[in-house]
N, C-alpha and C positions, 0 to 999 in steps of 0.2 A: 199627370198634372200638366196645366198648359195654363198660358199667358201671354195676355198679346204684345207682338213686336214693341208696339207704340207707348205701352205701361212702361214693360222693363227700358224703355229709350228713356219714356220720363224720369223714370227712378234715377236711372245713371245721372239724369241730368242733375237733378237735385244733391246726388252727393260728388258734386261738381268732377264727374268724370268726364262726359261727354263735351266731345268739343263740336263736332255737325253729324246731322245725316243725312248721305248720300243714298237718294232714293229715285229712281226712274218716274217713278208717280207717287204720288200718297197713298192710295189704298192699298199699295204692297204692305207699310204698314200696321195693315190692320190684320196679317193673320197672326195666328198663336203661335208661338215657340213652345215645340211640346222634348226637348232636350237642350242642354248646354253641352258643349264638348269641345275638347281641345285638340285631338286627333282626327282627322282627315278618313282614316281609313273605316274609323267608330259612326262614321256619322248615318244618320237616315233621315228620313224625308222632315221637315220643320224644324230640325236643329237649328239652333243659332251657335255657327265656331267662333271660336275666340281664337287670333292669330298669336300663338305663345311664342314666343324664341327660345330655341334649345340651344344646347352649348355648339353644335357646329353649323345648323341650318334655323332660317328665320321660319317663322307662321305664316306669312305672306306665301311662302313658295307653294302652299300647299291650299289657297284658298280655290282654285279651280277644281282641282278633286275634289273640295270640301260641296263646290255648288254643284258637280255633277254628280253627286252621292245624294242629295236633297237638299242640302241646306239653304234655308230662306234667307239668312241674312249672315254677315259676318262682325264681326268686331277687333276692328284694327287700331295701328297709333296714324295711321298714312293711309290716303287715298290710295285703292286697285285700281289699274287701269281695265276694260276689258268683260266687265263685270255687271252681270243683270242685274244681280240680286242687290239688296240695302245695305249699305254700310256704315257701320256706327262707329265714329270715328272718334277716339280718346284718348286721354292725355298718357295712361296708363294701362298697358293689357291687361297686365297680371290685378292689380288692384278692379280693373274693371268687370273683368271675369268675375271674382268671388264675389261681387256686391249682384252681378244680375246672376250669379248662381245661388245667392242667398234669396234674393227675391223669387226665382223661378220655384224656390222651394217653400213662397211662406215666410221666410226670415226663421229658422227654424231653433238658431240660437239665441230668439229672444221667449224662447218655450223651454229653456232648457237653463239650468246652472250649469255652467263653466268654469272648469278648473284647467289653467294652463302648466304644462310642467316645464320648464327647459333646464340648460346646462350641458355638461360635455357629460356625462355621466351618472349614472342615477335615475336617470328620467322610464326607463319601464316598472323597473320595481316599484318605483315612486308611484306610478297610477295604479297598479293592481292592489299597493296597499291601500290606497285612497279608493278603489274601487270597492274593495275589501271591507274597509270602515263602512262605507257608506250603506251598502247593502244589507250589514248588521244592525245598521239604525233604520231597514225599510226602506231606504230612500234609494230607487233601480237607477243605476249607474252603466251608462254606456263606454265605451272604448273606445279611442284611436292612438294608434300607438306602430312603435317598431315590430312588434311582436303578431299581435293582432288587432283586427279590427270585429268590435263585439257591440252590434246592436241594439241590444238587449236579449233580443231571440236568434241570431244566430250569431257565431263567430268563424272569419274567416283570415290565412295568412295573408299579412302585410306585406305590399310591395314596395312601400319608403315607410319610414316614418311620420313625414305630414304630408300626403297625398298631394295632390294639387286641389283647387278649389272646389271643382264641379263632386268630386268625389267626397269629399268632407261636408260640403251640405245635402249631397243623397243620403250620408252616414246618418248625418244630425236629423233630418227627416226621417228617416226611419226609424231612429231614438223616440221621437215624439209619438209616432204611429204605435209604438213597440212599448207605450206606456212608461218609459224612461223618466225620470225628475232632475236629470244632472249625466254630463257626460263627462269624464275625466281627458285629459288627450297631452302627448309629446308634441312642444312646440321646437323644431329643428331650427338652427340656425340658416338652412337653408329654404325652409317653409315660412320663415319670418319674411328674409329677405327679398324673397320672391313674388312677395304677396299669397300666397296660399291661404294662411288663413284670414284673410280680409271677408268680410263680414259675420266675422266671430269677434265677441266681446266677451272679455271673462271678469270674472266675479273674485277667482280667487287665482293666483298666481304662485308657482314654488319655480326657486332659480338653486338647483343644487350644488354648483361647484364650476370652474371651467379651466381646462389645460391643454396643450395643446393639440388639435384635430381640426382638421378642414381648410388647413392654414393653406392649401393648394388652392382652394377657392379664396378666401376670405384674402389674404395676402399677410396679415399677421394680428397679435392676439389682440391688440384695439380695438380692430376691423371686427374682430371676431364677436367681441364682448358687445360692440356697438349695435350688431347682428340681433343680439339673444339680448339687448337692451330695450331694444322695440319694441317688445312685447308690452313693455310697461307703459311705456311711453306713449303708443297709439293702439292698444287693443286692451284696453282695460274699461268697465263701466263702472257707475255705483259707488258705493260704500267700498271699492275693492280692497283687497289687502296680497300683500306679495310673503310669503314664506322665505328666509333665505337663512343660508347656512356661514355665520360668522366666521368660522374656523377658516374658509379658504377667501382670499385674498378680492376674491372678484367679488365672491358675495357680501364681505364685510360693506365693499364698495358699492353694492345693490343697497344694503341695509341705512348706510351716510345718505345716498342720494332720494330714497324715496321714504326716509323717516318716518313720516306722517303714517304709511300705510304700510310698513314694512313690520312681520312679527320675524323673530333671529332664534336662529338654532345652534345650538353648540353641543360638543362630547368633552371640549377643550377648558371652557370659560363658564363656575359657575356665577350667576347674576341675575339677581330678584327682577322678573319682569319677562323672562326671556322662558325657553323651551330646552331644559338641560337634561339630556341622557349619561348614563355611564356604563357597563357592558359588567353584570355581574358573575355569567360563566359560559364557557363556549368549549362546543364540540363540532366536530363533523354534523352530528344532529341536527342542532342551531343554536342561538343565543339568547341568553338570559339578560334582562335590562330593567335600570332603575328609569321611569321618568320624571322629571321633573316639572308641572306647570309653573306659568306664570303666576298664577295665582297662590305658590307658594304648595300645593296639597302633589301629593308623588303617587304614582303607580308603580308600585313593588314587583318585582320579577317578573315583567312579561315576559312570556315567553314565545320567541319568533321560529317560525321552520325556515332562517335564512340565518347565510353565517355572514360575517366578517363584522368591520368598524364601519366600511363602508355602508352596510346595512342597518347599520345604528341610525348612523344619518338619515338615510331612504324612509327607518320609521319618524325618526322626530319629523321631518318635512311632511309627511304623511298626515300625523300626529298634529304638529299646529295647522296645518289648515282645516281637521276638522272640528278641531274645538275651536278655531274662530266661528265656522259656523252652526258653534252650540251642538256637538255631537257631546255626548254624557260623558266621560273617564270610563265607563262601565262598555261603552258601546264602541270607544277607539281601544279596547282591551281587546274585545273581544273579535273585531275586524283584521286585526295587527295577528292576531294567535290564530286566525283562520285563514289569513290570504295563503291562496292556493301556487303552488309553486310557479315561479316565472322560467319559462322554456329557455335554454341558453346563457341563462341565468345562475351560475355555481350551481346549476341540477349534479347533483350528487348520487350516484347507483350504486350500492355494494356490491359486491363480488361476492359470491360464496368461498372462494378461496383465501379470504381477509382481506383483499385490494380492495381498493374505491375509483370510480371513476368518476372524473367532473368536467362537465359540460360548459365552457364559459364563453359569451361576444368579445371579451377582451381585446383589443385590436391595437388600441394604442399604447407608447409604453408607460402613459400613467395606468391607465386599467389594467396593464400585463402587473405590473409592480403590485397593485393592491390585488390584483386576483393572488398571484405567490406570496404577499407577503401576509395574506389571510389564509394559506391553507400550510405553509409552512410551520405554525407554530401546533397544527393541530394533528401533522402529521407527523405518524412513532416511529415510519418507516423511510424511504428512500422518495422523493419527488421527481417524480416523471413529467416533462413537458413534451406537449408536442403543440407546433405554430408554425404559422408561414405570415404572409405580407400580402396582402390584395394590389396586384398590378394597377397601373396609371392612376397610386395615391400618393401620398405623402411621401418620397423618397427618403429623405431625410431620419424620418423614424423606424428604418431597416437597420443601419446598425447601433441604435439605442433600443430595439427590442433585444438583440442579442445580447446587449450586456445586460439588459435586465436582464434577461434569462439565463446567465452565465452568473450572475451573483446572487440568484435566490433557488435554483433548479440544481437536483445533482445531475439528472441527464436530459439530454436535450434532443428532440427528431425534430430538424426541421424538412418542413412539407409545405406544400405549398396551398395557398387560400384561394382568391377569385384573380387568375393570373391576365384576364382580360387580353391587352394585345404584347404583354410582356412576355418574355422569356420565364418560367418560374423557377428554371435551375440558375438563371443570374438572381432574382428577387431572394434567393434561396442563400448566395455566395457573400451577397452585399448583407443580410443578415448574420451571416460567420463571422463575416466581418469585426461584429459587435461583438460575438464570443469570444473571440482570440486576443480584443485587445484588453478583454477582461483581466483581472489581476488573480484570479480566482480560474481553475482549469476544468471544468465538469465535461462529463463525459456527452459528445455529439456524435452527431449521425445526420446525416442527407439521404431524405427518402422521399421524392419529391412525390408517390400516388400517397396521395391523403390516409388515402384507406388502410393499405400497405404500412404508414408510418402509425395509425393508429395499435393496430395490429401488433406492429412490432413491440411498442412500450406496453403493452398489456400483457403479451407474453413473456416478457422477460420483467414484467414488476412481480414480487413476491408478498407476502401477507404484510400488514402494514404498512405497506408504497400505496401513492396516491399518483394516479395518472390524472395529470389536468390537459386538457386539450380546449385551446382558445382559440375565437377569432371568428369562427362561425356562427355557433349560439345554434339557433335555431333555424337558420337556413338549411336550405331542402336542396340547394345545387351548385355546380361549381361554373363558375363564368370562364369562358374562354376568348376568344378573338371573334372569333367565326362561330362559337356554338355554346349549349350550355347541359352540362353534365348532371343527372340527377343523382345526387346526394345527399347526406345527411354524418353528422357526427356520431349518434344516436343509434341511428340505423347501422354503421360502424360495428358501435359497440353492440349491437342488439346480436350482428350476424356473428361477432368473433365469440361471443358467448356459446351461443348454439352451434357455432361448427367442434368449440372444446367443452360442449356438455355443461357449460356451467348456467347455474341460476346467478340474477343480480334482483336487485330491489330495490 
């Protein structure tokens, strides 16, 4: 696909981005931009770069590499000095980028239904099950998300959650091309604020919960909430409508402020008009649930292949946004009882020796809390954890994982996560930390290779112990300073299986 300089300059100009272009002559102008790109090292000959600022170096530094690699023109907030090529000068990069990376593509989101999901939690499950529904009703649903990116024909792993722009509208065009009617997608507090998804408009909106995460960016939970508010505020079209979840505190306060358009979920609060669940029987297997519509009529015992309360929620959210858009009870029945497992997601594998093993992202310690305190009541046997703490995050929620994991874990490995330029035997000690000032004593252990500590609580769990092991999910490698480890939790559990003869399921 290609498009000339001069179009996409007009466009920006119209949705008053552009503030001049610096151009050596006019007819540089007039050739096609046949990519967008935001990396220097990506680019080839007619790229148009967009100068992004990272956390330690600007866009700028990098625009001469950008014009000796091909690129025709660049897009900045400031005049380069130095520089052949045309420069389109804007009031904003990042919002600039996604609007000529939506144009470069067509506008591919206005081919497309839009579901936006956010929140601190929630938000994968939440699209697979909306993915899930949708596909039961016919209607081919694409993916962007934490987990994967699914264009309709193929799927592939996720390197963030909300990509940056140029890559969400190659998604979304390939949604279109791929015969898609609707893409489902996790809007990140960081992909809000960033502009990423600028030139997307959604249709329908879910805001699942929020606690605290990212607080090292954002600076605190206003900032934070102000973040994943945006979405409403400026990325909404239409008749939209926003899903949110009453029960927790942030969402009551989505539900107050956008009234008009807002449908509300509860497990907590029954009330004529609203979207009420209740959880009628749970196993390891998964959970049985009443629903509730607005319109007064219930869906009796659905039955989900996902456990906890948390999942309750993940389906009502799921659940009202597709009966806003007139999905049948019959067809979010049968979406919600067929979504296929989410990777990293409480994946759950039997043991043939009567253990369980579970696979969870839990990372913070609101999700560490609700990941134990959902396998705690299901487990007949002894609770195994094993976690560690992703270096240069959050410091603060190191020793509030350990006391969560000291008040609901009988034993505890800690190991270490994505230890980046950190120590991981300090991220390791500053987590003990949180165990010891527990009031409550369970048995730990420091075994900082991942692998090693998985290893260990598998071996010494006995029939009815349930090993959970958080923090990863579905990641495939372990971050260091200098380099990056391939890994997997999975893979883990796959190889400790096979080297003791055991089958799992």
């Amino acid at each position: 696909m290609e498009v000339s300089l001069k179009s996409l300059a007009e466009f920006l100009f119209q949705r008053r981005c552009l503030r001049e272009v610096k151009a050596k002559n006019l007819d540089s102008l007039s050739q096609n931009v046949s990519n967008i790109c935001i990396d220097s090292r990506h680019v080839q000959r007619g790229a148009l770069f967009c100068c992004l600022d990272g956390t330690k170096r600007r866009g700028i530094e990098f625009v001469h590499d950008a014009e000796r690699n091909g690129a025709i023109a660049v897009l900045a907030t400031e005049r380069i000095e130095n520089l052949d090529i045309p420069q389109l000068i804007v009031t904003d990069a990042g919002d600039a980028c996604g609007y000529a990376s939506a144009y470069f593509h067509g506008l591919p989101a206005s081919r497309l239904l839009l579901i936006g999901v956010t929140g601190t939690n929630g938000k994968s499950t939440t699209t697979y099950l909306i993915k899930s529904i949708l596909n039961a009703g016919e209607m081919r649903c694409g993916l962007i998300g934490t987990v994967i990116y699914d264009d309709g024909e193929k799927k592939e792993e996720a390197e963030r959650t909300t990509p940056h722009a140029p890559l969400i509208q190659t998604l979304l065009s390939q949604m279109v091309k791929n015969g898609c009617h609707a893409c489902v997608m996790e809007a990140s507090s960081h992909g809000i604020e960033q502009g990423r998804i600028v030139g997307c408009f959604y249709d329908r909106a879910i805001f699942t919960n929020l606690t605290p995460e990212h607080l090292d960016y954002h600076g605190d939970m206003n900032k934070y909430f102000a973040a994943k508010k945006k979405l409403l505020e400026k990325y909404m079209r239409g008749s939209w409508k926003v899903s949110t979840n009453i029960d927790d505190v942030y969402g009551k306060m989505i539900q107050e402020t956008f009234a008009p358009y807002a449908l509300s979920f509860s497990i907590r609060q029954v009330k004529k008009g609203r979207f009420y669940g209740s959880i009628v029987s749970s196993s390891l297997k998964g959970i049985a649930m009443d629903i509730v519509l607005p319109d007064g009529m219930t869906m009796t015992n659905v039955v989900l292949p996902l456990i906890g309360e948390h999942n309750a929620y993940n389906a009502l959210a799921a659940c009202s946004a597709a009966w806003s858009l007139d999905f049948s009870p019959d067809v979010i029945r049968r979406g919600l009882e067929a979504c296929p497992p989410v990777p990293g997601r409480l994946e759950r594998y039997f043991i043939e020796d009567g253990s369980v093993c579970v696979i969870d992202y839990a990372h913070t310690p609101d999700a560490l809390e609700k990941a134990l305190s959902t396998i705690r009541p299901l487990c007949s046997g002894e609770l195994w954890l094993v976690f560690g703490h992703g270096g240069d995050r959050f410091r603060e929620n190191r020793p509030l994982l350990g006391s969560v994991a000291a008040r609901l874990a009988d034993h505890i490995v800690v190991t270490m996560d994505n230890p980046r330029s950190e120590d991981p035997s300090e991220i390791a000690l500053q987590i003990v930390e949180g165990i010891k000032s527990s009031s409550r004593s369970p048995d730990y252990k420091i075994i900082i290779d991942r692998k090693e500590a998985v290893h260990f609580a598998l071996d010494h769990a006995r029939a009815n112990d349930v090993v959970l092991v958080t923090g990863k999910g579905p990641e495939r490698h372990i971050i260091f300073k200098d380099h990056v480890m391939a890994y997997s939790d999975f893979d883990a559990l796959k190889e400790w299986c096979d080297s003791r003869g055991k089958k799992f399921s």
